[in-house]
Each structure stands twice: as structure tokens, then as C-alpha cells.
N, C-alpha and C positions, 0 to 999 in steps of 0.2 A: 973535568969529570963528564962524562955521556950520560943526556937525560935519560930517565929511563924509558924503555918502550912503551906507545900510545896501548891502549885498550880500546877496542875494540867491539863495540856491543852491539848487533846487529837485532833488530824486530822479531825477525824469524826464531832468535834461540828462546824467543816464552819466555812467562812472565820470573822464572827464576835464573837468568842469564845474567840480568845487572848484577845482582847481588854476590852469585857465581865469580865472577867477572871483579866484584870486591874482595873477596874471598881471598880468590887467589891473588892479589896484590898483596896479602899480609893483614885486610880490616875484617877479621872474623866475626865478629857482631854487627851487624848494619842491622840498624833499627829506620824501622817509617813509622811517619805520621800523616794523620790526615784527620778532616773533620765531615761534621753530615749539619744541615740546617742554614749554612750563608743564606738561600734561598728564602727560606723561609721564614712567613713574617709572623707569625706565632709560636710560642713554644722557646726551649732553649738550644746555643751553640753548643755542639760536642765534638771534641778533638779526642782523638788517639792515638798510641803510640804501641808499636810490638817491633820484640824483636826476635827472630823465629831461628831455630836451628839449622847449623850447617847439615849437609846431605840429605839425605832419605824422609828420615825425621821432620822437615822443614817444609817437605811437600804434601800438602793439604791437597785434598781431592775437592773438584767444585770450586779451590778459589780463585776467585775474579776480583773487579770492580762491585759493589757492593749493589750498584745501580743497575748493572746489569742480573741480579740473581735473582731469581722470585723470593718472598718472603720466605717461604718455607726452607729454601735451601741455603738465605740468609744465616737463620736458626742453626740449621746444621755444622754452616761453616764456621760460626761464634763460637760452637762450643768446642769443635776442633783446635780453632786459635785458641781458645784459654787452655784448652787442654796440652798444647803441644809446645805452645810459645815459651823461650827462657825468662821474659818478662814482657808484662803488656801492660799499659795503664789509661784509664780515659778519665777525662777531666769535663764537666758538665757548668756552663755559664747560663745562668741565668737571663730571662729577656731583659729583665731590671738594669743587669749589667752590660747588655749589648746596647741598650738607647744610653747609660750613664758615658759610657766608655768608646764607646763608635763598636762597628762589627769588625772592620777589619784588624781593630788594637787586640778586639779580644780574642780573633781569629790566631793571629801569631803568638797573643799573650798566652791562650790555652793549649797550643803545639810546642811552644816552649815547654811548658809545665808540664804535659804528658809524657813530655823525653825527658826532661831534671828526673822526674818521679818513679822512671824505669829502676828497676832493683840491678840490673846486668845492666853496667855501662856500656852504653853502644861507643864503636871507635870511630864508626862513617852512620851519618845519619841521611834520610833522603825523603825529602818533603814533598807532597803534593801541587805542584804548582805556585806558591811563597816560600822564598827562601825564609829561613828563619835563624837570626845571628844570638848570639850570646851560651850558643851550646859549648864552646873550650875544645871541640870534633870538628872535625872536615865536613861538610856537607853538601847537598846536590840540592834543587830544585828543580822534580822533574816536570814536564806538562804531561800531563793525564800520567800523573804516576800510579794511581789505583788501578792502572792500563797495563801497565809498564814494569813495578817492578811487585815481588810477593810481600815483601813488607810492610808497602803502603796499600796494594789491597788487604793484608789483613789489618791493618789499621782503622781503613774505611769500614769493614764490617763491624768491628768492635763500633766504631763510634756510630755508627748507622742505626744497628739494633739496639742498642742503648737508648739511640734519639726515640726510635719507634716504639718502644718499649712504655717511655715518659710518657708522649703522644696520646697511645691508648690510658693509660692512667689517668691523664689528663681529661678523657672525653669523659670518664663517670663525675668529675666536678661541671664539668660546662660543655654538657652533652649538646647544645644547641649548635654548634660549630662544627662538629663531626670528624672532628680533630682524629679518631680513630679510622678515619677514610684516608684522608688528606695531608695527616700529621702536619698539618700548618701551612702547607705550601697553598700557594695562592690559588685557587683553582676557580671555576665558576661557582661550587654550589658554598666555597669560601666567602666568595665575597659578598654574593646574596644574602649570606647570614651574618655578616658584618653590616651591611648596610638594613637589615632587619633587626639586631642586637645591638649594634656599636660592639667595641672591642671589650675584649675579657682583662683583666691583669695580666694574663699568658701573652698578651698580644706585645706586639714591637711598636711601642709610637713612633720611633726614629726612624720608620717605613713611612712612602708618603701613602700609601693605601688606607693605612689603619688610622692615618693622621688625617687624611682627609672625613673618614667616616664620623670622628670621635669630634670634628669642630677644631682641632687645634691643630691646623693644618698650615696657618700661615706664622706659626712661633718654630725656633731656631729647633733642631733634636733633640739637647738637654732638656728644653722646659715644653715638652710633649708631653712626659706624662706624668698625670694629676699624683700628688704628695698624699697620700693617707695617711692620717693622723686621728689619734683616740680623742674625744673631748671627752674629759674625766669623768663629768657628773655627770653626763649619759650614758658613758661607756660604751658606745658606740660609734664602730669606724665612720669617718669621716672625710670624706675626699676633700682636696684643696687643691689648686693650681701651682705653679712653681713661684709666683709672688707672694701668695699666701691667704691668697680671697678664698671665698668661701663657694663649691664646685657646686654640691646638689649630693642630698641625700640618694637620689634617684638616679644617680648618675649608670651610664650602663657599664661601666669599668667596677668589676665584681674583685671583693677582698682576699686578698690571696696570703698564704705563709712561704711563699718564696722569696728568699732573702737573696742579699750579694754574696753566695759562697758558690764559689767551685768545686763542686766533689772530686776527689780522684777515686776510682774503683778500679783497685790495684790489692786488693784484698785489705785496705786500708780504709778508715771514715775518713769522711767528707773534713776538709781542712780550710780554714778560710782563705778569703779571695785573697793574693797577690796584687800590688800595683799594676796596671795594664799602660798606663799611661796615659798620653793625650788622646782625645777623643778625635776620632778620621772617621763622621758621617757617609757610609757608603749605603744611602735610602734607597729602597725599592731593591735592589742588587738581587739577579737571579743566576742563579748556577745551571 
């Protein structure tokens, strides 16, 4: 039997040649993913996944890499992907879960789960830079695929603006951070106010930054950050360390209602968290 013939995908055919290029091999739905936040050490990981129409349809105007757009046209191009895509979904981890779980478990864990949770089975899936196994499809891992192919740029937008989105919400509970400049990424006037505040509950102890700033800088990732627990007859939260002593009312890690669930917003509620597995500490890690 003759293999069949190679494909062929050249740089110059633009960001919708891969996909093209799957297409016409027989995989009509190719879905991307991608995620916004590895870098950042506040705030949560967000993964996405879309899977956009064959022809005419499928071509969005303005889309790129999500990094490359200005905010504004960020905006514009989101609401195009939801508008136009056969299915898209993004799944939101929590920092709680990035220091429990490692970033890069929950990095794969929530590209997994953003493509399970696609409503239109994709038949070729193509990932950002990690490949990701257990999807029952073919898949690619491409490098700078939010570069590369229209999929995983519009994947990156969806989970980008979603992150930035959280980000600014996040700056009216602990405005001292500026989380609505910086969305969490490490910057100078970041870390000035860490080392003036110590870290928020938002923050990532399993970063060595925020670990250095908070004193718990020479304990393993898992036992970084402090245990909050109600003492009944005061009824008032209570910080602990991960042996179980007793932290400081005062402590600068502020009480937070973010729990271990992963939203998917897929026109779906928030559904709880999946196993992600063993924890692969990848601290400090900037994108």
C-alpha cells in the first residue's frame, strides 16, 4: 500500500493554512487550545479551546496571537470567536490549585478539559506548544501555535480575555496590587507592592517571589501556602501553616472565597475540579 502524500504547510499560507491543510486531508473540525497566565504569579491559570468553521465563516478579521492585539481589539476579536465558533470552551484554575497541583499538571490538566467539554467533537486537535494525550484524536503540538494556526489563536483570545477580565475584578477586592495594570505578571510596580503588602490569597506561593516575600520561602510548594481555617467560637478566619500551628491573625494573606473548582464557560456553570494529578513544581516559570 503507498503512504499517503506528505502535506505540506508553508509560513507564508497565514494563519489559516494548518487548518486548511487538515481540512482537506478528511479532519473537518480541528479544534485549538491554549492557555493565558503560566507567567503569572497572581491570579488564576485559564485554558481554552475553540473549534471555528470551515471556509469563509472561520475567518475572523484582526485574529492573531492574543499577545500580540491591543486590548481593545482583544474585545472585539472574543466576541467574534464566540460568535462565530461551532464550539468554544474555557476552563479557569484557580491559584489554590496551581500551588496544590504544580502549574504545569494543571496547565495540561485544563487544555485537556477545555477540549473534553467542546460540544462539536473535534477530529485533529492542535495545541500550543504541550502536547496533550488522552484526547481518543490525533494531535499536533505546535510551537508559537497562537502564531501559527487560527484555532489556537482564537483559543488564546478566549482564554486571555477571560484571564483579564478576572484580573480587573480582582483589583476592586485588593486594589493595593494593581492587578488591573499588570493582571498579575510580575512587573516592578508588582513586586514593590508585594514586598510592601506581602502576598493576597490571589497570589501563587508555589512561585519563588511571592514565597520569598510571605517568609515561606525555604518550605517544599505544597506547604507554601498558609491553611485558613474558621475557629468556631470566634468565628473568625484564621490563618495556619501546613503543620497546623497557629499563622497570625495579622498575617498579610487576605481571606478569599476561591475554591478548587474549574469553571468551564461553555455556556455551562462552573463544574468541579477533575484529578490533575501529581504535582511538577515549575516556580517562578515566565512565558
Amino acid at each position: 500500500m503507498l503512504a499517503p502524500p506528505r502535506t505540506v504547510v508553508r509560513r507564508e499560507g497565514g494563519l489559516y493554512a494548518l487548518e486548511r491543510a487538515l481540512q482537506r486531508r478528511g479532519f473537518r473540525h480541528v479544534a485549538g487550545a491554549d492557555e493565558a497566565g503560566r507567567g503569572a504569579c497572581a491570579g488564576p491559570l485559564v485554558a481554552a479551546a475553540a473549534v471555528l468553521p470551515e471556509g469563509k465563516r472561520g475567518e475572523i478579521d484582526e485574529l492573531a496571537d492574543s499577545k500580540l492585539l491591543t486590548p481593545a481589539a482583544r474585545e472585539r476579536v472574543y466576541e467574534q470567536v464566540v460568535a462565530r465558533a461551532l464550539a468554544y470552551s474555557v476552563v479557569i484554575v484557580p491559584a489554590t490549585e496551581v500551588d496544590a497541583r504544580g502549574l504545569h499538571v494543571c496547565n495540561l490538566a485544563a487544555m485537556r478539559r477545555a477540549l473534553a467539554s467542546l460540544t462539536t467533537r473535534p477530529e485533529y486537535v492542535l495545541t500550543d506548544g504541550f502536547p496533550v494525550d488522552g484526547l481518543g484524536v490525533p494531535g499536533l503540538a505546535v510551537w508559537k501555535g497562537d502564531r501559527v494556526a487560527a484555532c489556537v489563536a482564537a483559543a488564546s483570545v478566549l482564554a486571555k480575555v477571560t484571564r483579564d477580565r478576572i484580573m480587573v475584578e480582582m483589583h476592586d477586592q485588593f486594589p493595593a496590587y494593581g492587578f488591573a495594570v499588570h493582571k498579575g505578571y510580575i512587573t516592578d510596580e508588582h513586586s514593590a507592592a508585594l514586598k510592601a503588602h506581602g502576598p493576597c490569597a490571589e497570589h501563587r506561593f508555589s512561585y519563588v517571589n511571592v514565597a520569598a516575600v510571605s517568609g515561606r520561602g525555604n518550605r517544599p510548594p505544597r506547604a507554601r501556602r498558609p491553611v485558613q481555617r474558621v475557629v468556631p467560637e470566634a468565628d473568625q478566619p484564621v490563618l495556619f501553616d501546613a503543620s497546623g500551628a497557629f499563622s497570625s491573625a495579622e498575617s498579610p494573606v487576605s481571606s478569599s472565597g476561591a475554591g478548587s473548582t474549574v469553571g468551564v464557560a461553555s455556556g455551562d456553570q462552573p463544574q468541579p475540579s477533575p484529578s490533575v494529578g501529581e504535582d511538577e513544581a515549575m516556580e517562578g516559570e515566565k512565558r
